[in-house]
VEXDREN-2710 file (C-alpha; in Angstrom, 1 decimal):
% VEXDREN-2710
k/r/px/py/pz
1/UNK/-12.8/5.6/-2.3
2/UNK/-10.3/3.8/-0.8
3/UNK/-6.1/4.1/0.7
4/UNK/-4.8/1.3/1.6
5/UNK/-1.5/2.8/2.2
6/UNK/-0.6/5.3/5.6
7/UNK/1.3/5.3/8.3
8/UNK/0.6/6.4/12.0
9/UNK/3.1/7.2/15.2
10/UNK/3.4/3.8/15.8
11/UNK/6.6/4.2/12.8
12/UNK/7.3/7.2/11.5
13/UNK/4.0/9.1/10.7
14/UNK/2.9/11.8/13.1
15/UNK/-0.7/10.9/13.9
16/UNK/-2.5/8.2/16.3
17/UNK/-4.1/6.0/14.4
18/UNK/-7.6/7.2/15.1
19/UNK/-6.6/10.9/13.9
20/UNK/-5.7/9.0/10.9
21/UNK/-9.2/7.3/10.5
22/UNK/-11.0/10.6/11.9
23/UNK/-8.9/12.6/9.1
24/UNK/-9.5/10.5/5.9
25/UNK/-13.3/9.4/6.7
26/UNK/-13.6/13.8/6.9
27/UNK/-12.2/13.5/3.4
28/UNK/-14.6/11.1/2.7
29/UNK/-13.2/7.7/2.1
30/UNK/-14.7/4.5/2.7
31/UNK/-12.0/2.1/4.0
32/UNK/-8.2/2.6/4.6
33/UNK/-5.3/0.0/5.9
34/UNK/-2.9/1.3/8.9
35/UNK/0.5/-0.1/6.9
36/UNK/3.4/1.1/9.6
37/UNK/6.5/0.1/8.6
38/UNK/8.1/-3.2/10.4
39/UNK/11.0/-5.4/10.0
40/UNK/12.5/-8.1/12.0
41/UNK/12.9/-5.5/15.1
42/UNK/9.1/-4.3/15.5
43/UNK/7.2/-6.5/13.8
44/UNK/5.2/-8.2/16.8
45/UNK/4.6/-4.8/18.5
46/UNK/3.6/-3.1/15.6
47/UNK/1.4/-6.4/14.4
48/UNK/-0.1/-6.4/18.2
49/UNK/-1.0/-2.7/18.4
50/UNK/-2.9/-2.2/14.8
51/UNK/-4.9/-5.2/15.2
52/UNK/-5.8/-4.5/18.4
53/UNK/-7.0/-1.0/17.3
54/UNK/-8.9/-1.7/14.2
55/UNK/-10.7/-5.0/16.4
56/UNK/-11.7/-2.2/18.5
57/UNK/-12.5/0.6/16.3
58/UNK/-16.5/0.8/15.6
59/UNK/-18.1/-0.9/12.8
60/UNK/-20.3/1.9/11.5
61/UNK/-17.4/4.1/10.5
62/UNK/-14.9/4.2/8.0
63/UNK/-13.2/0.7/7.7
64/UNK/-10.0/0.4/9.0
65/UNK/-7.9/-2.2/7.8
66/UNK/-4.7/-4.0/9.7
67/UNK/-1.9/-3.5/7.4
68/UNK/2.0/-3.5/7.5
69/UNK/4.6/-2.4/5.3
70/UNK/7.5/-4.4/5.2
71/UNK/10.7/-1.9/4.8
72/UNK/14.1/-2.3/3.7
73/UNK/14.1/-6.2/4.7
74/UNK/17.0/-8.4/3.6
75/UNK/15.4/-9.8/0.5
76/UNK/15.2/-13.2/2.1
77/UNK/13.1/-11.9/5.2
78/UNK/10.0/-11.3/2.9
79/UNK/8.7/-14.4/2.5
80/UNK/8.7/-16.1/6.8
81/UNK/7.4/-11.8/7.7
82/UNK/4.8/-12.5/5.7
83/UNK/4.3/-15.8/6.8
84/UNK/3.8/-14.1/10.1
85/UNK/1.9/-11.7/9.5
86/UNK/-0.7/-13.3/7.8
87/UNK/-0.9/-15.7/10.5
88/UNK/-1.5/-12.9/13.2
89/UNK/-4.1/-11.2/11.5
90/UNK/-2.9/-9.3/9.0
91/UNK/-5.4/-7.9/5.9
92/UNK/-2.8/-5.8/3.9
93/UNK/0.5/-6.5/3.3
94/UNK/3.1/-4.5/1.4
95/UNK/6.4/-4.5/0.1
96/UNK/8.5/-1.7/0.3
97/UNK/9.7/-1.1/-3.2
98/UNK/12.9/0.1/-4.9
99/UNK/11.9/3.6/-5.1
100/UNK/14.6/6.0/-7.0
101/UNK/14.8/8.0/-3.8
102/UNK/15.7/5.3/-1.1
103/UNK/19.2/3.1/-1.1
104/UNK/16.8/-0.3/-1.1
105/UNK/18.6/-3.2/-2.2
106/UNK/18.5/-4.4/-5.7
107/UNK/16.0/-7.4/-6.0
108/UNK/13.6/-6.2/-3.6
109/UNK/11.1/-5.8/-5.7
110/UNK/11.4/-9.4/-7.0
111/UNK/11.8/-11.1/-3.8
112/UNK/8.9/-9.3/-1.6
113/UNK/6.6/-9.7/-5.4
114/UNK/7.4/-13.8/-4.4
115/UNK/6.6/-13.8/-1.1
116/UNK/2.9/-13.4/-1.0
117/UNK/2.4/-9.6/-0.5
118/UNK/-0.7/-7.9/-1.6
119/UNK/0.7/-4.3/-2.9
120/UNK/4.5/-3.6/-4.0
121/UNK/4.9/0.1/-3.1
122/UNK/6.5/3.0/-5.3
123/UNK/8.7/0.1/-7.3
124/UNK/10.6/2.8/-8.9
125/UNK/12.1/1.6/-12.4
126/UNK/10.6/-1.7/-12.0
127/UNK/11.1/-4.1/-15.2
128/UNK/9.3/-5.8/-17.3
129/UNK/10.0/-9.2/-15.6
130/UNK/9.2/-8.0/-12.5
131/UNK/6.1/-6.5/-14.0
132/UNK/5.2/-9.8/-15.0
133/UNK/6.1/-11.6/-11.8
134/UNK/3.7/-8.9/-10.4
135/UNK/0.6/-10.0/-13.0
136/UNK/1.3/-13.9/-12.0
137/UNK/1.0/-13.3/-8.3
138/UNK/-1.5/-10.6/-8.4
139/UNK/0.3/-8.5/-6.9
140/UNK/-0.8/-4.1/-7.0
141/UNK/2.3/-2.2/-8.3
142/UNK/1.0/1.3/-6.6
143/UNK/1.7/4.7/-7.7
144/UNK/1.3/7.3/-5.1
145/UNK/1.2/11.0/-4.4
146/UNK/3.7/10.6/-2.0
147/UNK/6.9/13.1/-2.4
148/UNK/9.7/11.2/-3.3
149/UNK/8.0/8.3/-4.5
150/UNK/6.2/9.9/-7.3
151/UNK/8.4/10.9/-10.1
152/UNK/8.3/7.3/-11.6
153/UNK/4.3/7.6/-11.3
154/UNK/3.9/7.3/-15.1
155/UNK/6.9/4.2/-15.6
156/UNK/4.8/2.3/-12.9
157/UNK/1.8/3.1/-14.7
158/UNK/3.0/2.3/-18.3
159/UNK/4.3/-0.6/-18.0
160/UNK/2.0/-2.1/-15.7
161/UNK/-1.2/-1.3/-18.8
162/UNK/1.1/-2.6/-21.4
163/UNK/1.6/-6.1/-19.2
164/UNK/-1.7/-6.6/-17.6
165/UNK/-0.7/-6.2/-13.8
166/UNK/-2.8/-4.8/-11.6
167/UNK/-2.5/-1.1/-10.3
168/UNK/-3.4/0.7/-7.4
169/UNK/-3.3/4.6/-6.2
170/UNK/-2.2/5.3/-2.5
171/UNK/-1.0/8.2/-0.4
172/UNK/1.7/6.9/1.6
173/UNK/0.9/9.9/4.1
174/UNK/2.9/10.2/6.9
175/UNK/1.3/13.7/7.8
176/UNK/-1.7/15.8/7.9
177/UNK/-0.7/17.7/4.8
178/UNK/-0.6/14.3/2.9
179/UNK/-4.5/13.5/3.7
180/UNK/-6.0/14.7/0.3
181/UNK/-9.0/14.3/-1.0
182/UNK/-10.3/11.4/-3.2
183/UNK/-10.5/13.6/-6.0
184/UNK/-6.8/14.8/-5.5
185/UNK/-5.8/10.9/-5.7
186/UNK/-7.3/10.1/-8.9
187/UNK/-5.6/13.3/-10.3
188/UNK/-2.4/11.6/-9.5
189/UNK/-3.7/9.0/-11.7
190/UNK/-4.7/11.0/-14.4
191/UNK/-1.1/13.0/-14.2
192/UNK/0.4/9.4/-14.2
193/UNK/-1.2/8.9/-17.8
194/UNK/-4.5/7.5/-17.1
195/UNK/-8.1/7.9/-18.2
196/UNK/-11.0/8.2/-15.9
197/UNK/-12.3/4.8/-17.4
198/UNK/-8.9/3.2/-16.5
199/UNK/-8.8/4.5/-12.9
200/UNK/-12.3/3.8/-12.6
201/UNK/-11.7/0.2/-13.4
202/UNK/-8.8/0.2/-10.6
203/UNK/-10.9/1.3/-8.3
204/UNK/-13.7/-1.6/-9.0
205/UNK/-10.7/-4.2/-8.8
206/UNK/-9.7/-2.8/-5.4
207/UNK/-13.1/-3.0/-4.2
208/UNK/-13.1/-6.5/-5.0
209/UNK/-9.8/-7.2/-3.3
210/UNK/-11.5/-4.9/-0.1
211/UNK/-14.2/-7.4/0.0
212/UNK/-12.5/-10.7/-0.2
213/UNK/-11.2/-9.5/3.5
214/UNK/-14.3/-8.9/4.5
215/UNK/-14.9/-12.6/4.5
END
C-alpha cells in the first residue's frame, strides 16, 4: 500500500518528515513521497531538504520518496518548475489542481497536465478534455480523503473510468489525524464509486509507476 501524497513542516504540515515516515510505515504502508508544497519562492530549499532526507533515510524501511507539489503557480511556471525539479532529483511531481475549495486559477489543471507532472491533485470539476489530456500524458488524476478536496471524489473518479485515464488514491495529510490506515484509503475509493477489482487494479498500476523510480 502506497501514498504518494503528504506534506511535512517543511510547508504547511505539522510533522518532521521522519514522524511522517515513522507514522505511515506504523500504519503499515510500503512506500510514501514527501510532496511539500513549492513555487517560485521555496522551491530550491524545499527540493534541497527532501532529497537530502530521503538519500539519508535507511533502506530497510518504508520507502520514502522525494516529491513536491507545485501550488497555485502562474499556469506558465509548470512547465521550467518541473524542468527543475526533475533535474535535481525529483521522483514525484504533482500539480496542484482546481479543487472546488481553493481560488486556483482557471486552466491549471490543463497547463500543469502539459508540463510533465506525474499526479494532478484533487482537480475538482475537471472536464472531459482535460481528462483526456490527462490519459495522453499519463498523468494520475487523484482522489483523496483529504477534507476539502473530497467532495468531487466520485466526478474525478467517473469520468476518469469512462475516459481511460489513470487514477490514484492519496491522503494529502497535513496532520496526524490524516494518517489512516490502508484500509481507510481504499474506502475512500469504494465511497468514490469504485469496486475492489477497480482499486485493486489502481493499486497494481501505481506499483508499476513506484518501480520505474526505482531504476
Amino acid at each position: 500500500m502506497y501514498n504518494l501524497h503528504c506534506h511535512t513542516l517543511l510547508s504547511d504540515g505539522e510533522l518532521l518528515p521522519s514522524e511522517i515516515a515513522r507514522r505511515f510505515e506504523a500504519k503499515g504502508y510500503k512506500a510514501i513521497a514527501i510532496t511539500d508544497h513549492v513555487d517560485m519562492a521555496n522551491i530550491k530549499r524545499v527540493i534541497d531538504e527532501i532529497v537530502e532526507f530521503c538519500q539519508a533515510w535507511p533502506k530497510n524501511r518504508i520507502k520514502i520518496l522525494p516529491g513536491i507539489e507545485l501550488t497555485h503557480l502562474p499556469p506558465e511556471q509548470f512547465k521550467p518548475l518541473v524542468k527543475y525539479a526533475r533535474a535535481n532529483g525529483i521522483k514525484v511531481i504533482i500539480g496542484h489542481g482546481e479543487t472546488v475549495t481553493e481560488p486556483v486559477v482557471k486552466g491549471t489543471n490543463k497547463k500543469a497536465i502539459e508540463s510533465g507532472i506525474d499526479i494532478l491533485a484533487h482537480p475538482g470539476m475537471i472536464s472531459a478534455e482535460d481528462v483526456k489530456l490527462a490519459k495522453k500524458c499519463g498523468v494520475f488524476l487523484e482522489f483523496t480523503s483529504r477534507h476539502g478536496h473530497c467532495p468531487t471524489n466520485e466526478h474525478v473518479a467517473k469520468m476518469a473510468l469512462k475516459i481511460g485515464a489513470k487514477l490514484i488514491i492519496n491522503t494529502d495529510s497535513h496532520a496526524p489525524e490524516d494518517i489512516i490506515t490502508p484500509d481507510e484509503l481504499k474506502q475512500i475509493g469504494l465511497d468514490a464509486g469504485l469496486n475492489k477489482q477497480k482499486i485493486e487494479a489502481i493499486y497494481r498500476e501505481e506499483t508499476r509507476f513506484i518501480h520505474k523510480l526505482k531504476k
